[in-house]
C-alpha positions in Angstrom: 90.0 90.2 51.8 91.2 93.6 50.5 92.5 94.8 47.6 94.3 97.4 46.2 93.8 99.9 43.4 95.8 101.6 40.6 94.9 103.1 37.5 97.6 104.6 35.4 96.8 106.6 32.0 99.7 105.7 29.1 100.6 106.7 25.2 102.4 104.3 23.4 103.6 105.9 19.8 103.1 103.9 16.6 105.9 102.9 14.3 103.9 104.3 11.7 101.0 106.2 11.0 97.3 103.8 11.1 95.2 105.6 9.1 91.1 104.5 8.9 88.1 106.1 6.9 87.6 107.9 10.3 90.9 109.2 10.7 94.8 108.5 11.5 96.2 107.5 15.1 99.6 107.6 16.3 99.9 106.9 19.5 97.6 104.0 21.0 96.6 105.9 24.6 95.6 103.0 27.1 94.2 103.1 30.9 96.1 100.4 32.7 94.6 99.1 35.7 96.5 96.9 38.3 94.5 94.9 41.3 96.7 93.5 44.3 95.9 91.4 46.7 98.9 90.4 48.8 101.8 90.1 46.7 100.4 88.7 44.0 99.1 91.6 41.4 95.9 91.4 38.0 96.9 93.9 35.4 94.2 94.8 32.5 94.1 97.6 29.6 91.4 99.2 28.1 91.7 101.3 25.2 88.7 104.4 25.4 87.5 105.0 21.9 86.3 108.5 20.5 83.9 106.6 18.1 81.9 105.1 21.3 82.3 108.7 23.4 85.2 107.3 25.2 87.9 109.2 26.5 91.3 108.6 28.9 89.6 110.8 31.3 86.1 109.8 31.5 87.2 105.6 31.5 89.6 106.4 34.5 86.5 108.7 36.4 84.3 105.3 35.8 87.0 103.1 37.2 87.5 105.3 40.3 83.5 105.6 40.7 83.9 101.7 41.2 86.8 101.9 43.5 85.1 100.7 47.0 83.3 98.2 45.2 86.8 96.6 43.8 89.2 97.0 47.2 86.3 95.4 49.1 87.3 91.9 46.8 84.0 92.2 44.3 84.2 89.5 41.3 83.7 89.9 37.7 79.7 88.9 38.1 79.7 92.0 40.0 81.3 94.1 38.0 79.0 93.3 35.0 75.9 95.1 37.2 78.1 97.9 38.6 79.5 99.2 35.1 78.4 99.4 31.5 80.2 97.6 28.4 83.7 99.9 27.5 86.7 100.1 28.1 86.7 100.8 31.4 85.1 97.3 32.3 87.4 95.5 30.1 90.0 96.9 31.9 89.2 95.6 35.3 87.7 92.5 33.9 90.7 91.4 32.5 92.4 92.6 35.7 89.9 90.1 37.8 90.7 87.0 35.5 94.7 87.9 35.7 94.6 88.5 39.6 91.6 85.7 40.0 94.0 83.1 38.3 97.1 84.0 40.6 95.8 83.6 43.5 94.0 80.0 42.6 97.4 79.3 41.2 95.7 78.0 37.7 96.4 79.4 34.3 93.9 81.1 31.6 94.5 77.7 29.4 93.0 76.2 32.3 90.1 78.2 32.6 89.4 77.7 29.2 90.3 74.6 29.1 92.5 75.0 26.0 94.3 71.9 24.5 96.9 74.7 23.1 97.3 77.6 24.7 101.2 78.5 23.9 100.5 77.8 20.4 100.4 80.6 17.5 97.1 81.6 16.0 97.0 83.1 12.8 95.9 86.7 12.4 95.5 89.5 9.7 97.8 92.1 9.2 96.4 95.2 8.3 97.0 97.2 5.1 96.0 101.0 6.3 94.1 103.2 4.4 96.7 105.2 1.7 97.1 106.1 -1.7 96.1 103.4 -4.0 100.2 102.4 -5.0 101.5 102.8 -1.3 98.7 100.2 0.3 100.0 98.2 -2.6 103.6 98.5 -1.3 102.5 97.4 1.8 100.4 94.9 1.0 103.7 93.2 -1.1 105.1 92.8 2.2 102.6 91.1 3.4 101.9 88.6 0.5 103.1 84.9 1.9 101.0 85.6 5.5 97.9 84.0 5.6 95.5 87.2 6.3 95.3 90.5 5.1 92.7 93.3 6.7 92.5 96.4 4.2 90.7 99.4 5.4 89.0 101.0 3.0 86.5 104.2 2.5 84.4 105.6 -0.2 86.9 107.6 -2.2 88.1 104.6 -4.9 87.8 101.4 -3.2 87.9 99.3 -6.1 91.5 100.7 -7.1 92.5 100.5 -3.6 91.4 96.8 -3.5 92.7 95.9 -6.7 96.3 97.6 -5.5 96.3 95.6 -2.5 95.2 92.0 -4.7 97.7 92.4 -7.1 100.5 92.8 -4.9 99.4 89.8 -2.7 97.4 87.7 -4.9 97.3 84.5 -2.0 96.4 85.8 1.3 92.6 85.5 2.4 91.2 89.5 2.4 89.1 90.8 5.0 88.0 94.6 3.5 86.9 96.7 6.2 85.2 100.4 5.1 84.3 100.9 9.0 81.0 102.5 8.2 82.1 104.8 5.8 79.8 103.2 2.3 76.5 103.6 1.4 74.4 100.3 0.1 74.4 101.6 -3.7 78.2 101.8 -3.4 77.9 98.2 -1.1 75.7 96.6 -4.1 78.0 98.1 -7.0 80.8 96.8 -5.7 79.9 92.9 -5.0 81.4 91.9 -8.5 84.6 93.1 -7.2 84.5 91.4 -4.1 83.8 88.2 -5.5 86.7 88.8 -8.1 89.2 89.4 -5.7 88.3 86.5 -3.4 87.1 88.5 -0.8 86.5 86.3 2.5 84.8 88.8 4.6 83.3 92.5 4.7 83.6 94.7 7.6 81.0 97.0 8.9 80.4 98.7 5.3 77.3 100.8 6.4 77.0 103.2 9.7 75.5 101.6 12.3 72.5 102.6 12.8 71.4 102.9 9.1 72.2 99.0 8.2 68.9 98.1 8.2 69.6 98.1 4.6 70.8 95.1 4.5 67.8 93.2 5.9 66.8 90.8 2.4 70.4 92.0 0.8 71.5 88.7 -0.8 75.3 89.5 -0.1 77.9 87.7 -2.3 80.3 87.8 0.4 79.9 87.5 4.2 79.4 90.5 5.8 80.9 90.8 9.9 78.9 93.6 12.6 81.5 95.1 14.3 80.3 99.1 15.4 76.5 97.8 15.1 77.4 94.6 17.5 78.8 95.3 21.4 77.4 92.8 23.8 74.7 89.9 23.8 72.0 92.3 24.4 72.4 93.6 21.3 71.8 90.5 19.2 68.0 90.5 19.2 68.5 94.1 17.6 71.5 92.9 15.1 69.9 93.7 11.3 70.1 90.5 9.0 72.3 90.0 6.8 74.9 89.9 9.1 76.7 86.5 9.1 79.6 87.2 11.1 80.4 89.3 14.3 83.2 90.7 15.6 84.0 90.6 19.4 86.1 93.1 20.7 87.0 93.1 24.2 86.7 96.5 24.4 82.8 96.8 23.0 81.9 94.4 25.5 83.6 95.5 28.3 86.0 92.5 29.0 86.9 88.6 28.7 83.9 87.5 30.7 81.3 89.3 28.6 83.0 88.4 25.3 82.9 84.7 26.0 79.0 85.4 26.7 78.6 87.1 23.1 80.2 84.2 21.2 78.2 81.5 22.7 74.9 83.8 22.5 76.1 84.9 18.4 77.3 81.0 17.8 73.5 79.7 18.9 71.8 81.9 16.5 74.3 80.7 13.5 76.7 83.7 13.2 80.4 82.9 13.3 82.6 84.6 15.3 86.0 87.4 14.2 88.7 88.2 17.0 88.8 91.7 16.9 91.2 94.5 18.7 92.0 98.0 19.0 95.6 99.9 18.5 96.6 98.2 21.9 99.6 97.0 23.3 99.8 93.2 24.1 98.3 93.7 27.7 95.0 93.9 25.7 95.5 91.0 23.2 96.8 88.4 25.8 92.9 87.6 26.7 91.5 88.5 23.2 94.2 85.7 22.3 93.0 83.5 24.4 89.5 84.2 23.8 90.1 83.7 20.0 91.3 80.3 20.8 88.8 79.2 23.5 85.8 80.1 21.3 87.3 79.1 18.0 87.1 82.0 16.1 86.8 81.9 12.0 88.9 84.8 11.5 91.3 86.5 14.1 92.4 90.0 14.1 94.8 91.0 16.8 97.7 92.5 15.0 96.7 96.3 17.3 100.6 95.9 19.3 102.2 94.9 16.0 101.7 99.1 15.0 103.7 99.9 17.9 107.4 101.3 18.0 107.7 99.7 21.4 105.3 97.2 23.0 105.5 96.1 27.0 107.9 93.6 27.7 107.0 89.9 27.1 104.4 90.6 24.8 103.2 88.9 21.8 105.4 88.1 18.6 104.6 87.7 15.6 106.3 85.3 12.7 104.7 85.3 8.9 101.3 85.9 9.6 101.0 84.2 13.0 100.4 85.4 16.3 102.8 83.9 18.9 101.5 84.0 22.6 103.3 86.8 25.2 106.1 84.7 27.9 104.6 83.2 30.7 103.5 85.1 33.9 102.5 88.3 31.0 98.9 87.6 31.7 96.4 84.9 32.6 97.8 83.5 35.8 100.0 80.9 36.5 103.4 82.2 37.0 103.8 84.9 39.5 106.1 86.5 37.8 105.3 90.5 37.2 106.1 91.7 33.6 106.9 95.2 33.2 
């Protein structure tokens, strides 16, 4: 059994500018990997983020370092002892299911064993970070979905928040500071939070120095997402965290994500669906991971940021996430989408 090998580095602009406490990104640049084997071809993405020390470069040197290992036919049990969690294992990972799937001629519902795998999934749309009275003229577009994410930082959350309730005052809220508070600012602002019906806080201390929270009686849930990568890191994972968010990308692919969930769901955390600025080659599995899992909240809206996404990707129609066409990703159909 051989296989071959291609890794291809691409840039996909945004539609708009996706601005975080971090920074702003306008293109979403993605390592594609394809694995053939016979005429039937696996395709996975991984996204390399700066935050993590990730870059194009680097992700497609720690592909190539693994090239013998994936021509000679190795599996995705393999893979998870030859390479770290990152981007660069969820890449081929997801390449393994799609390829593994052709050639047994099965389907990722399957796999999964998912009672509804074409069906939509609802999933936040994110307000970006902005002046106060532009993220509430986005956020008015927005107000009849079910789920908004707003990124926040620490410069004046409360009248960002309060722009962003006002203009949709139904949609469940997801507030997501990615790192950028301290635990004063966190405890000040719980009133708030409970006043605009917040469902879930994102990652509002560094990782690293949320040890804070251990004791923290939070009024609202509060989700890991830079402090939680892999199982592994669940023994380490501060209290106070009730919720953690899986991203295919922090744990290096489908296979190790599904062994996160079950690990986070049998110590009593609930699981988020998480994504990067991706195109839909990334949230195909994350979709389908979502749904096979059961996730409480889903957010895969990355490809939705995009002037132009692959063909036969996702859709999405008021708030909900509608699968990519057939033969995309996850087996099943032959067909190769471009």
């Amino acid at each position: 059994m051989t296989r071959s090998l291609t890794l291809q580095a691409e840039a996909f602009p945004l539609e708009r500018p996706f601005r975080i406490s971090r920074g702003i990104k306008t293109c979403a640049e993605v390592v594609t990997v394809t694995l053939s084997q016979g005429d039937l071809t696996g395709r996975g993405e991984g996204i390399p983020y700066p935050r993590y020390r990730e870059s194009i470069g680097e992700t497609i040197a720690a592909i190539e370092a693994q090239r013998g290992l994936l021509e000679s036919g190795a599996g995705r049990t393999d893979l998870l002892a030859a390479m770290p969690p990152g981007a660069a294992r969820n890449a081929v990972d997801c390449a393994l299911w799609d390829l593994e799937l052709r050639l047994a001629g099965s389907s990722i519902g399957a796999a999964l064993g998912l009672a509804d795998a074409a069906g939509p999934l609802a999933t936040a749309l994110t307000v970006g970070l902005d002046e106060p009275e532009r993220m509430a003229h986005a956020a008015s577009a927005l107000a009849q979905v079910p789920l908004i994410k707003v990124k926040v930082d620490r410069s004046n959350p409360m009248a960002q928040l309060r722009a962003v309730r006002e203009a949709a005052p139904s949609p469940r809220l997801i507030v997501d500071p990615n790192e950028s508070w301290t635990m004063a600012e966190l405890a000040g602002l719980q009133e708030l939070l409970v006043e605009l019906r917040v469902d879930c806080l994102e990652q509002p201390l560094p990782a690293g120095d949320d040890r804070a929270l251990e004791g923290f009686a939070s009024a609202v849930p509060i989700a890991a997402d830079e402090s939680i990568h892999t199982a592994a890191d669940l023994a380490d994972l501060p209290g106070g965290y009730s919720i953690v968010n899986v991203k295919l990308d922090k744990t290096g692919g489908l296979t190790a994500a599904l062994e996160l969930a079950e690990a986070a769901k049998a110590r009593g955390l609930s699981v988020m669906t998480g994504c990067m600025i991706s195109t839909s080659l990334s949230i195909a599995p994350a979709l389908a991971f979502a749904k096979a899992v059961g996730s409480d909240l889903v957010d895969l809206d990355g490809p939705l940021w995009l002037a132009a996404d692959r063909a036969g990707g996702v859709g999405e129609s008021g708030g909900f996430l509608l699968p990519p066409q057939p033969g995309f990703w996850g087996g099943a159909n032959p067909m190769q989408m471009g």
